[in-house]
C-alpha positions in Angstrom: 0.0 0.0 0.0 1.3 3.6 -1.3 2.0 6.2 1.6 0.5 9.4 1.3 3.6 11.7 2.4 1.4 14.8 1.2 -1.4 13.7 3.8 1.7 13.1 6.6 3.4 16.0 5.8 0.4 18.2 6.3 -0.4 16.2 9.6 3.1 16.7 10.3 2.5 20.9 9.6 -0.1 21.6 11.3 1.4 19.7 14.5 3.9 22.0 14.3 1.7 25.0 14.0 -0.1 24.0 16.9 3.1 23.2 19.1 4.4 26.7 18.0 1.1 28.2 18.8 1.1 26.4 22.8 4.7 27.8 23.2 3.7 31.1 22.6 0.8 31.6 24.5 1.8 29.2 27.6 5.6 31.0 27.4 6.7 33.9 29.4 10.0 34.2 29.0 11.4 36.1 25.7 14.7 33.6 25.7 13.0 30.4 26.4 9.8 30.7 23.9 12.3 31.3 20.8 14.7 28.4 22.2 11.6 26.0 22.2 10.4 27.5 19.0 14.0 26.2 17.4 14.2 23.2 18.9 10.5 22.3 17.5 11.5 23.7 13.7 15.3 22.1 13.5 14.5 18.9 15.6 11.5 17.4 13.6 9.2 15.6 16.3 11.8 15.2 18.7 11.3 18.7 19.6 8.0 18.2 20.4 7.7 15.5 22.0 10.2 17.2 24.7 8.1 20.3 24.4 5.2 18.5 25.5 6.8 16.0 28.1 8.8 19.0 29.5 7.5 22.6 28.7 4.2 22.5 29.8 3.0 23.0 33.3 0.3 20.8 33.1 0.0 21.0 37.1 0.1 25.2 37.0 -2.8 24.6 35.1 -4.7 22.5 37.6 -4.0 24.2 40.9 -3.4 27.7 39.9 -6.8 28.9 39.8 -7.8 27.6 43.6 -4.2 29.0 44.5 -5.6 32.5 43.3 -8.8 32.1 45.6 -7.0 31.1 48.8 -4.8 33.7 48.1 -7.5 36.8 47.9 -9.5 34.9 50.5 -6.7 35.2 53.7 -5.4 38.7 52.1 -9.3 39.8 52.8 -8.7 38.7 55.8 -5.6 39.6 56.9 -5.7 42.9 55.7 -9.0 43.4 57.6 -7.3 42.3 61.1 -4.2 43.6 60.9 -3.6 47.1 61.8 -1.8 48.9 58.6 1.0 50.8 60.0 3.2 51.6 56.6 2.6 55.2 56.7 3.3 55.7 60.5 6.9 54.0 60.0 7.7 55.5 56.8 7.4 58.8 58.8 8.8 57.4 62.2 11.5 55.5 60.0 12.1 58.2 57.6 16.4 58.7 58.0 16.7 55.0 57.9 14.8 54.3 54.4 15.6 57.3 52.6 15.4 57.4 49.2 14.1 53.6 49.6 10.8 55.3 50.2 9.3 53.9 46.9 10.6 50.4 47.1 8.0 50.1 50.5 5.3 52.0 48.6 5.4 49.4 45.6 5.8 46.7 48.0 2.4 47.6 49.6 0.4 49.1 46.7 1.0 46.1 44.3 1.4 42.9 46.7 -0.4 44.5 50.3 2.5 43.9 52.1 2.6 46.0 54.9 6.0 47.7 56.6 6.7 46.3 60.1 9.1 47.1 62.8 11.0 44.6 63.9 14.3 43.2 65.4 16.7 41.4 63.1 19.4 38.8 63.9 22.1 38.3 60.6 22.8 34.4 60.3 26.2 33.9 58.4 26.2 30.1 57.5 24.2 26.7 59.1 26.6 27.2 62.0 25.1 30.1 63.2 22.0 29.3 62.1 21.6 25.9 63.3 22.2 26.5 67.0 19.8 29.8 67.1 16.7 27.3 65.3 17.2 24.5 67.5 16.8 27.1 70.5 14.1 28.4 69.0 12.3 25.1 68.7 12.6 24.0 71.9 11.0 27.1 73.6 7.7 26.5 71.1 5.0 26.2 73.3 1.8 26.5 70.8 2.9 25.7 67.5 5.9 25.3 65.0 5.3 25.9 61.1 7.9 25.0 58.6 8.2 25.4 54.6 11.6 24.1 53.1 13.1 23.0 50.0 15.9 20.4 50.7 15.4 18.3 54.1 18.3 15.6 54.1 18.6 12.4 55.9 21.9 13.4 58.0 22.9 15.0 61.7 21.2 18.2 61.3 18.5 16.4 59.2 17.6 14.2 62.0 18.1 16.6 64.8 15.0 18.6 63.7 12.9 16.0 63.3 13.8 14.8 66.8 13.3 18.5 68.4 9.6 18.2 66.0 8.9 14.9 67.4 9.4 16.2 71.5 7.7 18.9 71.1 4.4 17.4 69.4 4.6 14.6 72.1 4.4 18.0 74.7 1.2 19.2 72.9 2.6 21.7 70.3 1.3 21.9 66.8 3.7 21.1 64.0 2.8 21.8 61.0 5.8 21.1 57.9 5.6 21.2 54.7 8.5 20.2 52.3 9.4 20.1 48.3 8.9 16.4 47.1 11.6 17.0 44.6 14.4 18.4 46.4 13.4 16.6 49.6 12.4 13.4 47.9 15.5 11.3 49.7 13.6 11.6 53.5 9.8 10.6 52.0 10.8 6.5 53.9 12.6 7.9 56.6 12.2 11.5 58.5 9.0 11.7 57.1 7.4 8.3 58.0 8.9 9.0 61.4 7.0 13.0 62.1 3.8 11.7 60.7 4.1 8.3 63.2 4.7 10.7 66.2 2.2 13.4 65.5 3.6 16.0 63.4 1.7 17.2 60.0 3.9 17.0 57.1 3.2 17.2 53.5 4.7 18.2 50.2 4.1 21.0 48.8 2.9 19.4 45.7 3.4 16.0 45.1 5.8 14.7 42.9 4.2 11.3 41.2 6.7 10.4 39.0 10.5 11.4 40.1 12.1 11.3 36.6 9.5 13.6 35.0 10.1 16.5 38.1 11.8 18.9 35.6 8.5 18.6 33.6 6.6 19.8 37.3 8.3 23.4 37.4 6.9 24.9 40.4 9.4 24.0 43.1 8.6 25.5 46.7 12.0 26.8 47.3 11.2 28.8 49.9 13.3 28.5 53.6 11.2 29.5 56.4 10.2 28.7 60.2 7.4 30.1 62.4 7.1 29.8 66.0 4.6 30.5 68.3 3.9 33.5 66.0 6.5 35.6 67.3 9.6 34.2 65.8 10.4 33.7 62.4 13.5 32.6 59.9 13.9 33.6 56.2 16.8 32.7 54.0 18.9 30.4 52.1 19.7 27.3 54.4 18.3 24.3 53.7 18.2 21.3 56.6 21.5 19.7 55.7 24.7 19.1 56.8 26.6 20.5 53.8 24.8 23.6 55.3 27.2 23.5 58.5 31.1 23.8 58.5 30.9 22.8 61.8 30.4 19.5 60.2 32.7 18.3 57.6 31.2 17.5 54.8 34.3 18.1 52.2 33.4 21.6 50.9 33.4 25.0 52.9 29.4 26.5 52.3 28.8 30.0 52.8 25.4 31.2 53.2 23.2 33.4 55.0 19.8 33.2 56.9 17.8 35.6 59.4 16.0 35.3 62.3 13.2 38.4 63.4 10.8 38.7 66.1 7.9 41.4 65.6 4.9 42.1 62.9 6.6 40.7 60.3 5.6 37.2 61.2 2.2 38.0 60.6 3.5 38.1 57.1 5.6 34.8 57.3 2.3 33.3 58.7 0.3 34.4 56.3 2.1 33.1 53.2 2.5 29.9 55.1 -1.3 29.6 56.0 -1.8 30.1 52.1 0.8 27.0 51.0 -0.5 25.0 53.4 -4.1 25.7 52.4 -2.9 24.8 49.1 -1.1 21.5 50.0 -3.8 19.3 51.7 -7.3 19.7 52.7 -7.0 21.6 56.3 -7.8 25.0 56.0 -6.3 27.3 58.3 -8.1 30.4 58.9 -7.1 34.0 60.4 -6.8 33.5 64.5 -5.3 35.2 67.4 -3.8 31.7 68.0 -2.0 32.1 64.9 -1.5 36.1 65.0 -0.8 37.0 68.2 0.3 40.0 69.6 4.1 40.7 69.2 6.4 42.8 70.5 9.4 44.0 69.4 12.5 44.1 71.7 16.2 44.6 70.8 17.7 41.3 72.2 21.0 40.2 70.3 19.9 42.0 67.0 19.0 45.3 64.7 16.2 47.8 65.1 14.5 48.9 61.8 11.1 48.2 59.7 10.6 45.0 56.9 8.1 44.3 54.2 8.2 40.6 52.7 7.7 39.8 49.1 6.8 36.4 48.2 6.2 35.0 44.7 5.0 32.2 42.8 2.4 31.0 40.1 0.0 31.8 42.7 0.6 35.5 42.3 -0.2 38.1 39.5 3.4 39.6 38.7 6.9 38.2 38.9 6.6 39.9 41.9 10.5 38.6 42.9 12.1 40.4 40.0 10.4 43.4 40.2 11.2 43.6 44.0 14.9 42.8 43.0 14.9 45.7 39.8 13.1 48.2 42.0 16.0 48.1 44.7 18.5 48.2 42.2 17.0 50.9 40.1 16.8 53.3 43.5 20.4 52.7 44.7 22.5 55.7 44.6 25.8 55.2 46.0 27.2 51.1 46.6 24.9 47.9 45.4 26.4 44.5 46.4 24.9 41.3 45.4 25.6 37.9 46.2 23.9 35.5 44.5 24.9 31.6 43.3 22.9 31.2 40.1 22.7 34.8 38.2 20.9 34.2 34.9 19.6 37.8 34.8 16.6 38.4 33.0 16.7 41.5 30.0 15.4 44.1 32.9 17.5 42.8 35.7 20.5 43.2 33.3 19.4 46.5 32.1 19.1 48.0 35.7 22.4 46.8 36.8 23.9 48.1 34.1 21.9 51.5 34.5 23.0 51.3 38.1 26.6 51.4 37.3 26.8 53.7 34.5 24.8 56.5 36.7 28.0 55.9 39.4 26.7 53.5 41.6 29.6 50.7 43.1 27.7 47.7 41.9 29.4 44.8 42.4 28.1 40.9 42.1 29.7 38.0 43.6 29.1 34.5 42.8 30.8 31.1 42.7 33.6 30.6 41.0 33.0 27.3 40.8 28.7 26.4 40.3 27.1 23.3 41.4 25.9 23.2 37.8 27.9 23.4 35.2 25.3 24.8 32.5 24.7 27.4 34.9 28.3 28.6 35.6 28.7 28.4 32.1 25.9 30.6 31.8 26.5 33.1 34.4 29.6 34.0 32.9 27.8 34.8 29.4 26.4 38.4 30.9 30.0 39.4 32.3 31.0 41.2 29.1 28.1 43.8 29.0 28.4 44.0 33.1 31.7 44.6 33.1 31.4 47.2 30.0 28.6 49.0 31.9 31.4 49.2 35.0 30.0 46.9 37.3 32.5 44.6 38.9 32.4 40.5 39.5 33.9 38.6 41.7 34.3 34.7 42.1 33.9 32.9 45.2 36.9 30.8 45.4 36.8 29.7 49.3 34.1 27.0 49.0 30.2 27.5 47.2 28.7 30.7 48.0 24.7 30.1 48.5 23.3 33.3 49.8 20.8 34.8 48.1 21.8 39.0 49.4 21.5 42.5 48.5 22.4 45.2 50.6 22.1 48.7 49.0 23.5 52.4 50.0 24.2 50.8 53.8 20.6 51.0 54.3 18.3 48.4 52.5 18.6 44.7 52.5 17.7 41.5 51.1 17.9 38.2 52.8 15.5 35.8 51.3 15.4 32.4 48.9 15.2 33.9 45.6 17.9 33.3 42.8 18.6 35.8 40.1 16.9 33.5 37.0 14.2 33.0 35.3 13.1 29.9 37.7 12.9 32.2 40.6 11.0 35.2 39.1 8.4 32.8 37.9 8.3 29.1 38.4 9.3 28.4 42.1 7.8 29.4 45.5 9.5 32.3 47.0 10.7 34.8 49.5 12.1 37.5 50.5 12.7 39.8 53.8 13.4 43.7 52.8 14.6 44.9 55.2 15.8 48.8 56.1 17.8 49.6 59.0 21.6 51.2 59.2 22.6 48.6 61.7 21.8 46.0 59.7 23.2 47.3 56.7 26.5 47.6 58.2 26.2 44.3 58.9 25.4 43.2 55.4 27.9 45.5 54.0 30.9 44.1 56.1 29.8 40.2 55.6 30.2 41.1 51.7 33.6 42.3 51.8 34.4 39.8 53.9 33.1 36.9 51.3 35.4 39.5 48.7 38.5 38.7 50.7 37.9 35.2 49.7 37.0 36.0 45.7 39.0 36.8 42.6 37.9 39.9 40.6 37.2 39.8 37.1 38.5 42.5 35.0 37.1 43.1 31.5 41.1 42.3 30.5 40.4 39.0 31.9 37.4 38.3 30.0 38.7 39.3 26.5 42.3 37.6 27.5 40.7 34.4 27.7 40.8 31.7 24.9 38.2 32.6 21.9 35.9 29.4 22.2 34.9 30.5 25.8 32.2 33.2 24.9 30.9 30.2 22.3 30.4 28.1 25.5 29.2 30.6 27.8 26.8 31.5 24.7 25.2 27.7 24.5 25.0 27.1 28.5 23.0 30.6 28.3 20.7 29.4 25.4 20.1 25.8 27.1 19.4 27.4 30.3 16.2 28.7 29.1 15.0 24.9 29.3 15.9 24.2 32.7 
């Protein structure tokens, strides 16, 4: 029997149509629809079958929608119950924000994220960190909420869920959500063992088939513990060893977390109560169990006012990146950035650059050496234009620099979960703390040069000295990026 490669071929075209039709309606991101859009024309039915198997987000589809409604439903709420105090700490607060006046007013008009005052305690790495959450945990008395990305079965690992398992025998409520991806290793284990002894624990969203994860894109990366409502921690630690260089694991890890007590975790909470609303059938509801009354007290920390600004699928705007572009586009005199996978966006890059060409000290620092080898590649593709513009990179050469940190004019900082690419402006479950206060800033400002004394600068000599296939490589890693 004849084929009919007329009738294929047109089967074959309009396939094609269609696939280029879903990637540019279901695509955000400039860079990544025209590398699908490539792959589907030069890679006949190959390209999209991967489109299909990996660029679509068939779960965003499914659970966006109710994410919205829970998400308007406890803002109603919250908004309602808590007193709104922005204004009256802008003006009480008014030397210590300064020209960051704006940033706070777009944080509340677009997202409702009211200013607090607070105390702040700077975390440098999971051996500071570590020893201040443990602490923590055993004075809970009422409850103990948790959202993180990596939990590993190790010492620290197993030394929270011990502390979680005592104090839900005591009568405290534990509630823990986790990332079935990153933290798929402790599903047998840690897990099994909380929800035997009491504790709540659930993922996030549930991962049903582990090899097709990259397909599932929304990854809760987000870092964060509540107790009691009084006391919260933000940042980049994960519950792992690797975390603490108390513990030798092989390779020095530099990161940072914070810990507050005040008004801003009513915020925490309330992003919390909306992930969890969104993991498993429990609704939690607005409460003076769960928002009580906090004071703020200088105990081993800072004095100043924070807004948080948390992002996901489940909000309207890429509400991380424009948080991150705002803070850079207001910076007058010194920006430094640390940050371990930098695949800046076209507005991102176009602030920095703006930054540093209206005289600002803008300087990033990253790892010399990146857990991912598409990404360092990558990274090292925007260098040229940065180091054109006058900002100045460094390379972290002391061990793997993790933090995710901004600290701006001495005066505004960022200590939070977000990377600088496209996975963390829109895919993943985020966080960050702004936070404004001179003392803190100091602080910020003299943990950076401190990471600097352990970095090599990268001069624009360096980057046109080096061998002429490098910018070829660096070009690639930065166009196969855009798929991961």
């Amino acid at each position: 029997m004849a084929v009919n490669f007329s009738f294929l071929y047109l089967i074959y075209f309009s396939l094609l149509l269609f696939t280029i039709y879903r990637i540019i309606l279901d695509t955000h991101s400039t860079s990544k629809t025209l590398a699908y859009i490539m792959l589907v024309v030069f890679v006949p039915l190959a390209g999209m079958i991967v489109y299909f198997s990996f660029g679509i987000n068939y779960r965003h589809h499914r659970y966006n929608k109710g994410a919205i409604a829970i998400q308007r439903e406890l803002d109603r709420t919250y908004q309602k119950e808590i007193n709104d105090e922005t204004e009256d700490l802008l003006r009480k607060y008014r030397a210590e924000i300064d020209h960051f006046a704006d940033l706070v007013a777009f944080q509340h008009n677009a997202m409702g994220e009211f200013l607090n005052e607070n105390s702040f305690q700077l975390l440098e790495n999971g051996e500071e960190k570590f020893p201040e959450v443990i602490k923590s945990l055993n004075m809970a008395q009422h409850f103990i909420h948790m959202e993180y990305y990596a939990w590993e079965d190790d010492t620290r690992g197993n030394q929270i869920k011990d502390i979680l398992l005592q104090k839900a025998k005591e009568g405290v409520k534990v509630r823990v959500l986790y990332d079935d991806f990153a933290s798929g290793s402790i599903r047998k284990n840690i897990v099994r063992s909380l929800q035997n002894g009491g504790v709540e624990i659930y993922p996030k969203i549930k991962v049903k088939i582990r090899q097709l994860a990259n397909r599932l894109n929304h990854r809760d990366h987000r870092k964060i513990i509540i107790i009691d409502g009084t006391i919260g921690f933000l940042g980049g630690i994960n519950i792992s060893d690797r975390y603490d260089n108390s513990i030798d694991t092989g390779l020095y890890w530099r990161d940072t977390h914070v810990k507050f007590t005040g008004p801003l975790v009513y915020n925490l909470q309330r992003h919390f109560i909306v992930s969890w609303n969104m993991a498993q059938n429990e609704k939690l509801i607005y409460s003076n169990f769960l928002f009580p009354k906090v004071r703020v007290s200088k105990i081993s920390g800072s004095l100043g006012v924070a807004q948080l600004m948390a992002g996901g699928p489940n909000y309207p705007l890429s509400t991380i990146m424009l948080t991150y572009f705002k803070l850079f586009t207001l910076a007058r005199e010194k920006l430094y950035i640390t940050n371990p996978y930098f695949i800046p966006n076209d507005s991102i890059l176009d602030a920095l650059k703006q930054a540093a060409l209206s005289g600002t000290d803008v300087r990033i620092l990253i790892p010399a050496k990146s857990d991912s080898v598409i990404v360092g590649a990558a990274s090292k593709f925007y260098f040229k234009e940065l180091l054109q513009a006058g900002v100045r990179v460094f390379l972290y050469k002391k061990g793997f620099v993790h933090a995710k940190t901004v600290v701006a004019d001495g005066k505004a900082s960022i200590v939070g979960t977000a990377n600088m690419d496209i996975r963390s402006f829109d895919l993943n479950f985020e966080i960050l703390s702004v936070i404004h206060s001179k003392d803190f800033g100091k602080k910020m400002e003299q943990m950076f040069l401190n990471d600097l004394n352990e970095s090599v600068e990268i001069t624009k000599a360096d980057y046109e000295d080096q061998h002429w296939s490098k910018p070829i490589i660096y070009a690639t890693a930065r166009l196969i990026s855009s798929f991961l």
